[in-house]
N, CA, C and O atoms as CSV, one atom per row, in Angstrom:
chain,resi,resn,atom,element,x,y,z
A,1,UNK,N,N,-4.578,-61.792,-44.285
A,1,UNK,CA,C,-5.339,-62.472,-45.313
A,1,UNK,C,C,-4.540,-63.655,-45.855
A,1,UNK,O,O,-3.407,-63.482,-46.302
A,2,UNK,N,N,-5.288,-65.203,-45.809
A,2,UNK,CA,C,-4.289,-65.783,-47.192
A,2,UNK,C,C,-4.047,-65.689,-48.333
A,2,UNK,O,O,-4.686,-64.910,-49.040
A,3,UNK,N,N,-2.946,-66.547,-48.873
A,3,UNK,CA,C,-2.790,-65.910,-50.294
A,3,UNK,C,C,-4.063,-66.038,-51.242
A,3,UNK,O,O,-4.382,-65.174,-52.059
A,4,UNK,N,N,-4.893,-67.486,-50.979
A,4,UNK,CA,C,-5.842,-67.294,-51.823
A,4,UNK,C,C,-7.323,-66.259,-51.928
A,4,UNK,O,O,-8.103,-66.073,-52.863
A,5,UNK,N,N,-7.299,-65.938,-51.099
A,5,UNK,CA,C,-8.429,-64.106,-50.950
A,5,UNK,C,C,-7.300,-63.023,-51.103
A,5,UNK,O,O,-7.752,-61.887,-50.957
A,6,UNK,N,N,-6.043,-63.067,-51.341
A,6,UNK,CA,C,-5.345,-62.182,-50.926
A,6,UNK,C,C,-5.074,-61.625,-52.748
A,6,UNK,O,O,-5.031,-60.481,-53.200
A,7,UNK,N,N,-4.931,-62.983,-53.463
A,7,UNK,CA,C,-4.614,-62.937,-54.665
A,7,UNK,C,C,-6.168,-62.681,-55.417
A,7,UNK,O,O,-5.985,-62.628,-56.633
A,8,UNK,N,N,-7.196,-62.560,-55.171
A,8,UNK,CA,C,-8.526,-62.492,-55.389
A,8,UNK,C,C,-9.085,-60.688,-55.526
A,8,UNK,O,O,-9.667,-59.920,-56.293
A,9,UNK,N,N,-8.438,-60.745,-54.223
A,9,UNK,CA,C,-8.509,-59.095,-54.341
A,9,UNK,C,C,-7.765,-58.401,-55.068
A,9,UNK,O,O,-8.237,-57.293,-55.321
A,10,UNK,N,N,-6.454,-58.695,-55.650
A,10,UNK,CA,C,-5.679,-58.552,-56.519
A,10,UNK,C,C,-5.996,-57.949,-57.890
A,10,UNK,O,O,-5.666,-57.071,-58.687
A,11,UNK,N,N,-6.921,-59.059,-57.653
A,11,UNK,CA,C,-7.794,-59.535,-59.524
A,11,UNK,C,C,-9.115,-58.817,-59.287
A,11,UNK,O,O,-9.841,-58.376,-60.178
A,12,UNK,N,N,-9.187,-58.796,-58.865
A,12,UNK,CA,C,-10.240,-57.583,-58.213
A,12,UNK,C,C,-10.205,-56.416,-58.456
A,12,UNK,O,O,-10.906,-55.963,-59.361
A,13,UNK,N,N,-9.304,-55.546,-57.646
A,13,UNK,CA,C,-8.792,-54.539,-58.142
A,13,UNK,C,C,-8.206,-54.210,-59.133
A,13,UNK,O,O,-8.255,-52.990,-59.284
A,14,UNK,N,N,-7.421,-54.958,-60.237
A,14,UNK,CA,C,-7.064,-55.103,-61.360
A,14,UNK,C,C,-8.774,-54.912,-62.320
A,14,UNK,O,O,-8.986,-53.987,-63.105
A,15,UNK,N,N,-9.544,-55.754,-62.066
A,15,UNK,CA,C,-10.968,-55.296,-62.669
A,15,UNK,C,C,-11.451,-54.323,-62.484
A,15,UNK,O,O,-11.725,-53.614,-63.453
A,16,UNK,N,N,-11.737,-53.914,-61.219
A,16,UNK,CA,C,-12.408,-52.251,-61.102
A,16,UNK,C,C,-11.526,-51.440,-61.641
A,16,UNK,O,O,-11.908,-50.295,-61.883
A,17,UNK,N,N,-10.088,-51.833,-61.975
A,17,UNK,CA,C,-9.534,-50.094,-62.505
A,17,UNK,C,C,-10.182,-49.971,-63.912
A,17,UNK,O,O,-10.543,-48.835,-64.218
A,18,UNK,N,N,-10.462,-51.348,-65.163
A,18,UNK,CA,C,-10.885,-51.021,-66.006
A,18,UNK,C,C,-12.055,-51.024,-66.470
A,18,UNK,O,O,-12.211,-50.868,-67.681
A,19,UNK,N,N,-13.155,-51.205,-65.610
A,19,UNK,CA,C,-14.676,-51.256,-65.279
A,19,UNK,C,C,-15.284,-51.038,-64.627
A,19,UNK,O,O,-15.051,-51.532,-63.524
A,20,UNK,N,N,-16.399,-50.241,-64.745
A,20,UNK,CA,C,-17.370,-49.386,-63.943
A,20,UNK,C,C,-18.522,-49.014,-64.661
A,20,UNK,O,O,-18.414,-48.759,-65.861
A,21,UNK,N,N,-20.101,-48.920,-63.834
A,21,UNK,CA,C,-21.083,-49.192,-64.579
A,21,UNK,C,C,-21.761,-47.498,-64.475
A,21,UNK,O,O,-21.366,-46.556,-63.787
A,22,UNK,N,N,-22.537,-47.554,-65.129
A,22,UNK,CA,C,-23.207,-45.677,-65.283
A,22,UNK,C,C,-24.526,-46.346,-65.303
A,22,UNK,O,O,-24.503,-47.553,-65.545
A,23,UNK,N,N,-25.991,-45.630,-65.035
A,23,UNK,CA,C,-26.826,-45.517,-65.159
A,23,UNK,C,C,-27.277,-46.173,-66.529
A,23,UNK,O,O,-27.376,-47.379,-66.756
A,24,UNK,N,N,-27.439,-45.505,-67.079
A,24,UNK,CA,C,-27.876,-46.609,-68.777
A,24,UNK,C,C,-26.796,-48.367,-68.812
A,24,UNK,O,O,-27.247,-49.416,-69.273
A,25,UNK,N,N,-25.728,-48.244,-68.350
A,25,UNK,CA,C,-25.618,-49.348,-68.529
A,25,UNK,C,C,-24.559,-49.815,-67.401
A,25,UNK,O,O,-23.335,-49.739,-67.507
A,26,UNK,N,N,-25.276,-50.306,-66.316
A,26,UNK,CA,C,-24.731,-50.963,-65.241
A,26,UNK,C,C,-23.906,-51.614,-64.998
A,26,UNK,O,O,-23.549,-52.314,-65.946
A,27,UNK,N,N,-22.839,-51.865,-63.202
A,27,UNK,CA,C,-21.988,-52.879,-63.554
A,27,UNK,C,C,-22.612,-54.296,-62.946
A,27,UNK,O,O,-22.643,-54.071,-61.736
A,28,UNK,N,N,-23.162,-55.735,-63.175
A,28,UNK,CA,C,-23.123,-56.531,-63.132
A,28,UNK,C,C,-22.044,-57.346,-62.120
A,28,UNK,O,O,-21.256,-58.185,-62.555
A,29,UNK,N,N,-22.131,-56.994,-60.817
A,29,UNK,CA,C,-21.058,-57.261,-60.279
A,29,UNK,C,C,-21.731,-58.879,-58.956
A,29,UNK,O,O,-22.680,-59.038,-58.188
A,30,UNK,N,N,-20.555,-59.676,-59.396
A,30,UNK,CA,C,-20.709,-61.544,-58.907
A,30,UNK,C,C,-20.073,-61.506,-57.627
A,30,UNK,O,O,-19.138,-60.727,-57.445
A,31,UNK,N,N,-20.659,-62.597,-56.326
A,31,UNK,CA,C,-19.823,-62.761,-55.155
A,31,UNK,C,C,-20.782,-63.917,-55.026
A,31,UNK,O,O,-21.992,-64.118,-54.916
A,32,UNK,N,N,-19.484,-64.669,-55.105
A,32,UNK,CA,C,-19.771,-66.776,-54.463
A,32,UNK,C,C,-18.966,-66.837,-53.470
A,32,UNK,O,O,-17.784,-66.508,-53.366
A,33,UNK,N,N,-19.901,-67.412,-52.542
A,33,UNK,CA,C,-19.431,-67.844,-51.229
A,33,UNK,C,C,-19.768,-69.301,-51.403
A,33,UNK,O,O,-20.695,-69.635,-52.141
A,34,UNK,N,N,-18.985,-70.242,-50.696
A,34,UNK,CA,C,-18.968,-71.814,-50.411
A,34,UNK,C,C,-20.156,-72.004,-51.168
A,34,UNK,O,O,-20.221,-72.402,-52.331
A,35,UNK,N,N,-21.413,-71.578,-50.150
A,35,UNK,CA,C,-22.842,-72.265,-50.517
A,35,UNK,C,C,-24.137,-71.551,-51.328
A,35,UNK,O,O,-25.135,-72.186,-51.672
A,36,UNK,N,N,-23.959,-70.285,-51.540
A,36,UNK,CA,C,-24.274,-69.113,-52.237
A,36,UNK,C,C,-24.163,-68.468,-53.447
A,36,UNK,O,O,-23.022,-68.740,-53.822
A,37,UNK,N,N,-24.710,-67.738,-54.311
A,37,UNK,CA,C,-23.955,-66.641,-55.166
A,37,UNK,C,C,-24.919,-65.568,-55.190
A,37,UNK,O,O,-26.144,-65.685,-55.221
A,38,UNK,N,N,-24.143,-64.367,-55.170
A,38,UNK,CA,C,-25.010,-62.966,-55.185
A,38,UNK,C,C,-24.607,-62.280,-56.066
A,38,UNK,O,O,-23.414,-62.104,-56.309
A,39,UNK,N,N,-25.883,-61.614,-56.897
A,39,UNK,CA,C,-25.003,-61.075,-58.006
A,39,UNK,C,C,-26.000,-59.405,-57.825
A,39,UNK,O,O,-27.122,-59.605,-57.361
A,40,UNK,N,N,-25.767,-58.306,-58.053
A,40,UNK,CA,C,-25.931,-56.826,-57.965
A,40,UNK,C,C,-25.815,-55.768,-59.345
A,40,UNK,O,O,-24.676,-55.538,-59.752
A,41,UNK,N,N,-26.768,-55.247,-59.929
A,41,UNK,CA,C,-26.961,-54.037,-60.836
A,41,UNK,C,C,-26.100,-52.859,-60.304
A,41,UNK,O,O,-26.881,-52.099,-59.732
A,42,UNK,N,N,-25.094,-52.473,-60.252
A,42,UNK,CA,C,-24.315,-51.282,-59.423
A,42,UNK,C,C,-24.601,-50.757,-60.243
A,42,UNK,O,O,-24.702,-51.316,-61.335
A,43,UNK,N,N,-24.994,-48.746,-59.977
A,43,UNK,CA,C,-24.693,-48.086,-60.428
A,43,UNK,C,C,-23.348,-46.446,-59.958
A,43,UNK,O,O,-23.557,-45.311,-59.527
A,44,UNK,N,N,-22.032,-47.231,-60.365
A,44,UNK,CA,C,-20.869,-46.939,-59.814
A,44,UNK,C,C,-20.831,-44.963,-59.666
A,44,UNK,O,O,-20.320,-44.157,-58.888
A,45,UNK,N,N,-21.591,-44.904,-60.762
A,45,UNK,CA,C,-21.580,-43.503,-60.984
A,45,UNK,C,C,-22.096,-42.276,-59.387
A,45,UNK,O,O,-21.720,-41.239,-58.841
A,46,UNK,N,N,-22.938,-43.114,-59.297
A,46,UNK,CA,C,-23.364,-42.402,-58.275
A,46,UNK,C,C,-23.510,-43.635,-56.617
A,46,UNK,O,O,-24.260,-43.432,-55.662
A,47,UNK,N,N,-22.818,-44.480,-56.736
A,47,UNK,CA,C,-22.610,-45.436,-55.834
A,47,UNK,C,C,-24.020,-46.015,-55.328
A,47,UNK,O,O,-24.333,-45.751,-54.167
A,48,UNK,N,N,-24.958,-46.842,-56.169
A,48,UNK,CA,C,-25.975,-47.356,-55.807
A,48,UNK,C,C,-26.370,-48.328,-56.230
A,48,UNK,O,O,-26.239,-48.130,-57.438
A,49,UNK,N,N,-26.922,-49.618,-56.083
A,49,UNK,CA,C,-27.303,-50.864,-55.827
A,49,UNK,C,C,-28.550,-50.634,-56.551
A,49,UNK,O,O,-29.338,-49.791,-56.122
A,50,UNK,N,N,-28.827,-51.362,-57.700
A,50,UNK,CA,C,-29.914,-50.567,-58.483
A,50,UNK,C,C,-30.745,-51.982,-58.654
A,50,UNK,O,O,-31.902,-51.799,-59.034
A,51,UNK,N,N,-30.342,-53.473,-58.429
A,51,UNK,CA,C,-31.237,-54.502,-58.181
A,51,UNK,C,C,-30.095,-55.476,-58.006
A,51,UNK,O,O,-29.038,-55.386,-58.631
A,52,UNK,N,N,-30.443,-56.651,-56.887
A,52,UNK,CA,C,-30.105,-57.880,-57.165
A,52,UNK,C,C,-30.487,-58.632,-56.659
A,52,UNK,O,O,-31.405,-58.359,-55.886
A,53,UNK,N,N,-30.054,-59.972,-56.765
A,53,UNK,CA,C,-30.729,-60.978,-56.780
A,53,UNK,C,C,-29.839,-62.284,-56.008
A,53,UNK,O,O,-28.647,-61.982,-55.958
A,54,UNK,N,N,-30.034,-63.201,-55.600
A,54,UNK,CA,C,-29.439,-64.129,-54.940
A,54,UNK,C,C,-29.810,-65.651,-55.193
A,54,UNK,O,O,-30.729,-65.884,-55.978
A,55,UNK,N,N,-29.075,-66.814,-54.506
A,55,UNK,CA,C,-29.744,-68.256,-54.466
A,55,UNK,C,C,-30.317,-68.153,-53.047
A,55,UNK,O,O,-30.616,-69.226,-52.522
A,56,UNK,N,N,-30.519,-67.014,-52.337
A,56,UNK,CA,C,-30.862,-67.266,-51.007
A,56,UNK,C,C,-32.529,-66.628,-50.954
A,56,UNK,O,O,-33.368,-66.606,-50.053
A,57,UNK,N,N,-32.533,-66.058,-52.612
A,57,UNK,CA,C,-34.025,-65.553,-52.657
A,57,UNK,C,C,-35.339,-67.216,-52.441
A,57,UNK,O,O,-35.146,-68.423,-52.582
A,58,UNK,N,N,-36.324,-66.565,-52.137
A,58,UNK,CA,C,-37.577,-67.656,-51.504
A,58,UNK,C,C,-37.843,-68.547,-53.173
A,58,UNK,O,O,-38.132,-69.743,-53.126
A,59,UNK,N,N,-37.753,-68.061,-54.127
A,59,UNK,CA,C,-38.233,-68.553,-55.141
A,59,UNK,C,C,-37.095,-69.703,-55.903
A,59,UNK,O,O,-37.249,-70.766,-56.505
A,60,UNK,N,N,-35.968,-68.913,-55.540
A,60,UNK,CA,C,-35.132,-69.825,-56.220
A,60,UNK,C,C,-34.484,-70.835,-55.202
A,60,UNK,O,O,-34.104,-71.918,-55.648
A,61,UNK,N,N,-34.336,-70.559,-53.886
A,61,UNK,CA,C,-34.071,-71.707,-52.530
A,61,UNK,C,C,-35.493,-72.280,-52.930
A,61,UNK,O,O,-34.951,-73.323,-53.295
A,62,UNK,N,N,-36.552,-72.472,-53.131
A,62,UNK,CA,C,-37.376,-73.509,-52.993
A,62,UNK,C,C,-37.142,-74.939,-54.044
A,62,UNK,O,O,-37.689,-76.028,-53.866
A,63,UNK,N,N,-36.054,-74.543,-55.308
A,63,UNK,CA,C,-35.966,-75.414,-56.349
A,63,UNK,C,C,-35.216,-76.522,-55.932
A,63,UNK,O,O,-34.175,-76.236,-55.339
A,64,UNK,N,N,-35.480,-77.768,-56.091
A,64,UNK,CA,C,-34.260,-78.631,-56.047
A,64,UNK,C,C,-33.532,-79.249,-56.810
A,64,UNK,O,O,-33.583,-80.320,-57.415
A,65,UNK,N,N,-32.229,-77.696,-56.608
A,65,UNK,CA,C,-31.159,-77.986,-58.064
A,65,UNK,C,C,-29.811,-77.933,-57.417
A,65,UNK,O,O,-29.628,-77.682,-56.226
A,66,UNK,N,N,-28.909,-78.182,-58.277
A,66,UNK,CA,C,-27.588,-78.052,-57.551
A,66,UNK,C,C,-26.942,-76.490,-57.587
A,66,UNK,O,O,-27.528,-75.471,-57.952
A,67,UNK,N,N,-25.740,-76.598,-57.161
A,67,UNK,CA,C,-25.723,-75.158,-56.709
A,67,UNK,C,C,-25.743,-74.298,-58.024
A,67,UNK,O,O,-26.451,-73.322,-58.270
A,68,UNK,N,N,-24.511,-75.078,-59.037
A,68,UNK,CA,C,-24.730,-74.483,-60.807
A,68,UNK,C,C,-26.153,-74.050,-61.457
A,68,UNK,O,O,-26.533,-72.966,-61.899
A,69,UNK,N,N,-26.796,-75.314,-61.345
A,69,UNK,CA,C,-28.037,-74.536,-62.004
A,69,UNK,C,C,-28.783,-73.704,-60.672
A,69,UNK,O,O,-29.904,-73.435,-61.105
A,70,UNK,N,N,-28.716,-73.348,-59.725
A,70,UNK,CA,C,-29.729,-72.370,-58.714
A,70,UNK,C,C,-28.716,-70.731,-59.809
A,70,UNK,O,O,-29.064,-69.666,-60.318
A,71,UNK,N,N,-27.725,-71.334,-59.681
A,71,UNK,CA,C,-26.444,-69.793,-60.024
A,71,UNK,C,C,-27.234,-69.522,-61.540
A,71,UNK,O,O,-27.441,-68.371,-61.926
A,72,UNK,N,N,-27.575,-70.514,-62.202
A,72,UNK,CA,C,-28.530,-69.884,-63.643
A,72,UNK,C,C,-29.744,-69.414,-63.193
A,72,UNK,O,O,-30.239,-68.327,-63.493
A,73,UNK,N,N,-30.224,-70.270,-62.452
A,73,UNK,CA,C,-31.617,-69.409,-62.085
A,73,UNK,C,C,-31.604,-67.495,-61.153
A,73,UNK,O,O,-32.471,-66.629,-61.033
A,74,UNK,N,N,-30.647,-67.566,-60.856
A,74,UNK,CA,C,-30.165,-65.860,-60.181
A,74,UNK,C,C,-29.614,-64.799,-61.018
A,74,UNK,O,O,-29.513,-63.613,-60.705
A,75,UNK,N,N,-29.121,-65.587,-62.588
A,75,UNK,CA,C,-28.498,-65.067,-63.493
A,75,UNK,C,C,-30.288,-64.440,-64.484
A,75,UNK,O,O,-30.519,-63.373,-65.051
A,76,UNK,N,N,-31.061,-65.510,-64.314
A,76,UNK,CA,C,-32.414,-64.951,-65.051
A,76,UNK,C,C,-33.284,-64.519,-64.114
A,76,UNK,O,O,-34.418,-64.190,-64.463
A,77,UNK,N,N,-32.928,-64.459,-62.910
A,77,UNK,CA,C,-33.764,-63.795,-61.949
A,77,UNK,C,C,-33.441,-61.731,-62.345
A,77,UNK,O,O,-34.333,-60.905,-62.542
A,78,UNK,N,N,-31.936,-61.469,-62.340
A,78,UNK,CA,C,-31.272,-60.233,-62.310
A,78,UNK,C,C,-31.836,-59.720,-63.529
A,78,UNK,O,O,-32.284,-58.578,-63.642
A,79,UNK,N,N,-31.787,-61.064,-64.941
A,79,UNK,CA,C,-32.202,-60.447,-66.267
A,79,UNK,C,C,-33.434,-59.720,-65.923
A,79,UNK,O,O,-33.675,-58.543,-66.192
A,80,UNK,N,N,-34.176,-60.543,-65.306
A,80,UNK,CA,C,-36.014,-59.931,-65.148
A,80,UNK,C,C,-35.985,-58.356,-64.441
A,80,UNK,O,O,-36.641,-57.401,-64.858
A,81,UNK,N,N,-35.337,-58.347,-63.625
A,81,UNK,CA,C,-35.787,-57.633,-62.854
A,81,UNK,C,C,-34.894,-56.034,-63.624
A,81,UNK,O,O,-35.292,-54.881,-63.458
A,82,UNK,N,N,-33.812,-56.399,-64.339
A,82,UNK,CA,C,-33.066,-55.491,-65.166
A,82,UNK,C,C,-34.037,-55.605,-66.508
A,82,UNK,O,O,-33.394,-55.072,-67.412
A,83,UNK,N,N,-34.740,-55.863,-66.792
A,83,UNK,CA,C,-35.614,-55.602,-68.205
A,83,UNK,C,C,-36.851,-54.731,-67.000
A,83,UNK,O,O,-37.033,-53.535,-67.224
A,84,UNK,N,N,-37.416,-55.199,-66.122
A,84,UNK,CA,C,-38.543,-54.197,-65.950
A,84,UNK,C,C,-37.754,-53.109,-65.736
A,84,UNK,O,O,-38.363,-52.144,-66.199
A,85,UNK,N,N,-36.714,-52.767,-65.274
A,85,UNK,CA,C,-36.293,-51.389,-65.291
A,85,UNK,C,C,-35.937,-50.895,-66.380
A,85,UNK,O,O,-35.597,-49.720,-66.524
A,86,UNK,N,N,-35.976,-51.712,-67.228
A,86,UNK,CA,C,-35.449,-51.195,-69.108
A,86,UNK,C,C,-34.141,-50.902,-69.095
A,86,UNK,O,O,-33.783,-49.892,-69.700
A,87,UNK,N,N,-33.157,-51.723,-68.403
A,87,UNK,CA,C,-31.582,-52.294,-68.460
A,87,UNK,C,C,-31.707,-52.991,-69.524
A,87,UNK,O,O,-32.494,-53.932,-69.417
A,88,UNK,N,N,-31.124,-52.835,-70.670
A,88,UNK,CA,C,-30.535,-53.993,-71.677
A,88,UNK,C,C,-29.134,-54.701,-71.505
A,88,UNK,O,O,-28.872,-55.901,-71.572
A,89,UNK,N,N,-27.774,-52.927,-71.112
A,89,UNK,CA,C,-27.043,-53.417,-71.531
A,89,UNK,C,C,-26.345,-53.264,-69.773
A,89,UNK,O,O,-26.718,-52.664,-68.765
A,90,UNK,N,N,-25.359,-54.015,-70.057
A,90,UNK,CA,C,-24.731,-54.244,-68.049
A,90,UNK,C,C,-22.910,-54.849,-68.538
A,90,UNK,O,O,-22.531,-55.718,-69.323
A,91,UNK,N,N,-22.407,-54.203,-67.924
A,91,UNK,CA,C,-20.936,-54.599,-67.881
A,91,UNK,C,C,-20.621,-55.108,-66.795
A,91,UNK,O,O,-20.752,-54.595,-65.684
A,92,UNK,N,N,-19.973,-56.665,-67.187
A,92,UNK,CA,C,-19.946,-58.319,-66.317
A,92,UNK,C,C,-18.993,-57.764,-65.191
A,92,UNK,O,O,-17.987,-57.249,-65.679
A,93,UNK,N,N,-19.027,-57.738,-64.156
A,93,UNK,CA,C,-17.902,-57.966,-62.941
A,93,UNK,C,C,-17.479,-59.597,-62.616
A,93,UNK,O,O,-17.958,-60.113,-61.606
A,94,UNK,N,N,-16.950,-60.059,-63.129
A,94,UNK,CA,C,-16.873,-61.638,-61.909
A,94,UNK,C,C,-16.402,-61.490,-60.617
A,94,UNK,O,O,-16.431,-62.476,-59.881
A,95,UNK,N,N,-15.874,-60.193,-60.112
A,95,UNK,CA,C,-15.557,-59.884,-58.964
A,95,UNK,C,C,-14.390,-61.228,-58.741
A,95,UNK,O,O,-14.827,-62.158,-58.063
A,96,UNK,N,N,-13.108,-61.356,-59.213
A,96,UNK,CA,C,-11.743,-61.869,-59.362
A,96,UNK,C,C,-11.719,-63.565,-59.377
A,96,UNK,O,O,-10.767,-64.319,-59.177
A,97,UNK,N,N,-13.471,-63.943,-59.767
A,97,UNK,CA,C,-13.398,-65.115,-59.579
A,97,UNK,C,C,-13.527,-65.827,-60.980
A,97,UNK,O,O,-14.306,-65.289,-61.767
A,98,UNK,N,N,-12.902,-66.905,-61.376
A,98,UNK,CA,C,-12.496,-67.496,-62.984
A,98,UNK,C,C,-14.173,-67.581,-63.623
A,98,UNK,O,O,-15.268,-67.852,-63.131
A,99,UNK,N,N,-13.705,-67.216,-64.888
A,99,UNK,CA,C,-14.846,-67.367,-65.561
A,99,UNK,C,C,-15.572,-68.606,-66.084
A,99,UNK,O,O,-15.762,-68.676,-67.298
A,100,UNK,N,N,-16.095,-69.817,-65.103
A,100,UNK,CA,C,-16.069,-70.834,-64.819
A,100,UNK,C,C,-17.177,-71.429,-63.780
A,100,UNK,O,O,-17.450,-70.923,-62.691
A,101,UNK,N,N,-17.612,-72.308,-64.193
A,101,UNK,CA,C,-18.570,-73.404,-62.647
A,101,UNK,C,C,-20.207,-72.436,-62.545
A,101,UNK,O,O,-21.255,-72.468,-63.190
A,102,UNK,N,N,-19.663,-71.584,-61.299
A,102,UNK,CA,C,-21.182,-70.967,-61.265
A,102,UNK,C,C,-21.003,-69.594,-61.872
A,102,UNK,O,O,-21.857,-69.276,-62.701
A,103,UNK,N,N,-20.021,-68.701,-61.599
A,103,UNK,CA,C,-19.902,-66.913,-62.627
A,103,UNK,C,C,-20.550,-67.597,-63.721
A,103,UNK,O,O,-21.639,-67.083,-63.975
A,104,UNK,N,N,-20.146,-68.946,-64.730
A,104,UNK,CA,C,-20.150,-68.799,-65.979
A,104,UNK,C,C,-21.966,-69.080,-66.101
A,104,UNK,O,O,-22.667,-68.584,-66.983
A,105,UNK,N,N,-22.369,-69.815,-65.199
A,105,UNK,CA,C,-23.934,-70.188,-65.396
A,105,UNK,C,C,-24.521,-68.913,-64.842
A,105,UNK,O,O,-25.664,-68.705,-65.247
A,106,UNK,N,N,-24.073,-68.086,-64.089
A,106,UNK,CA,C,-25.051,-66.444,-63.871
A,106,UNK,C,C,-24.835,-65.685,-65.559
A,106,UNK,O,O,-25.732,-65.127,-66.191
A,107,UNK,N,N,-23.669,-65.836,-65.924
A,107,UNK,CA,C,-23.715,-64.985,-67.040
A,107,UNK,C,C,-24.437,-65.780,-67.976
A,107,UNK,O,O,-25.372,-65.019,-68.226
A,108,UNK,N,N,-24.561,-66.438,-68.417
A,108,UNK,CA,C,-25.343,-67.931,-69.006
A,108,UNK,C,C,-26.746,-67.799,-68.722
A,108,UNK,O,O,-27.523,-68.336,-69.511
A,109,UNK,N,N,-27.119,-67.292,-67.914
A,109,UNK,CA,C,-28.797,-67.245,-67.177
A,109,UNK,C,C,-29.160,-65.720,-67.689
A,109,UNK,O,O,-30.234,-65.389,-68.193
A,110,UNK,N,N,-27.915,-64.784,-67.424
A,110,UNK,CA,C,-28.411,-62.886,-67.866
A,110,UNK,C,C,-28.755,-63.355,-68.831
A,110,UNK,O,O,-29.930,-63.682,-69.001
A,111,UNK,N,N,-27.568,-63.560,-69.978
A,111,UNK,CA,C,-28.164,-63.503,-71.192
A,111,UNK,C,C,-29.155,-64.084,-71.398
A,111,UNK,O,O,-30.116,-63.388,-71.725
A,112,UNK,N,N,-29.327,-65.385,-71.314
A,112,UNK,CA,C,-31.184,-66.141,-71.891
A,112,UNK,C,C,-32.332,-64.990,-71.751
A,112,UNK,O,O,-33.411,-64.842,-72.325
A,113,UNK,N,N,-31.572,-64.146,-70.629
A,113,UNK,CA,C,-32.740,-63.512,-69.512
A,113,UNK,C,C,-33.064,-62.559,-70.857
A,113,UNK,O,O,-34.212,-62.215,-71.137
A,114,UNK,N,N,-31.835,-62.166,-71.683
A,114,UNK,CA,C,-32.158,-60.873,-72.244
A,114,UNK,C,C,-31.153,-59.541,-72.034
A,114,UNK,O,O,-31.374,-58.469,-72.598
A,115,UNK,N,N,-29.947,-59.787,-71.081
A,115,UNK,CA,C,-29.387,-58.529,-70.900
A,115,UNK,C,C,-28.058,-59.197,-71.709
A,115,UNK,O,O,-27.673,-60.366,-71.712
A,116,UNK,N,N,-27.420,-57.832,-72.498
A,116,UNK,CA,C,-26.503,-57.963,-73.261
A,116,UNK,C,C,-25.043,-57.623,-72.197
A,116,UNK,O,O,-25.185,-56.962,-71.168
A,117,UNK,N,N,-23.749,-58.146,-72.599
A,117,UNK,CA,C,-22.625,-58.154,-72.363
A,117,UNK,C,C,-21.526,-58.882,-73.085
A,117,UNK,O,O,-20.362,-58.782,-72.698
């Protein structure tokens, strides 16, 4: 691995030791790639994927925005779909990446959406 994924996972694992999501209140966990961001409702407790959402979904690839604002629109895509399940509250993963650029516009988009953190 290089150092820069190497030091990522680092920070990574440094996050999962002190966060993890349960059923009533999920973990919110972020992964940006170059041209992408995917963000996931985990529920750690019982190891399951309880909703998420992407810039690679049909609704939000049809917009023409830059990659920051598509990353807000995936941040209020997750809110929606975590309120019809009656998710309020969700604990943030950035998954070891700075809280900054696009993480900061997904978390920026939950909340408008309605989910607390």
């Amino acid at each position: 691995m290089n150092s820069k994924s190497s030091a990522r996972q680092k920070i990574r694992y440094r996050i999962r030791k002190k966060i993890s999501g349960v059923a009533v209140k999920p973990r919110l966990s972020v992964f940006r790639s170059n041209s992408d961001i995917y963000v996931q409702l985990i529920n750690d407790a019982d190891g399951l994927t309880i909703a998420s959402a992407s810039s690679k979904d049909k609704d939000i690839q049809a917009q023409k925005a830059n990659k920051t604002d598509k990353s807000k629109l995936v941040g209020t895509a997750i809110a929606r779909k975590a309120n019809d399940l009656g998710i309020k509250d969700v604990v943030f993963d950035r998954g070891g990446y700075i809280y900054h650029g696009r993480v900061k516009a997904v978390a920026e988009g939950a909340r408008e959406g309605g989910l607390v953190f």
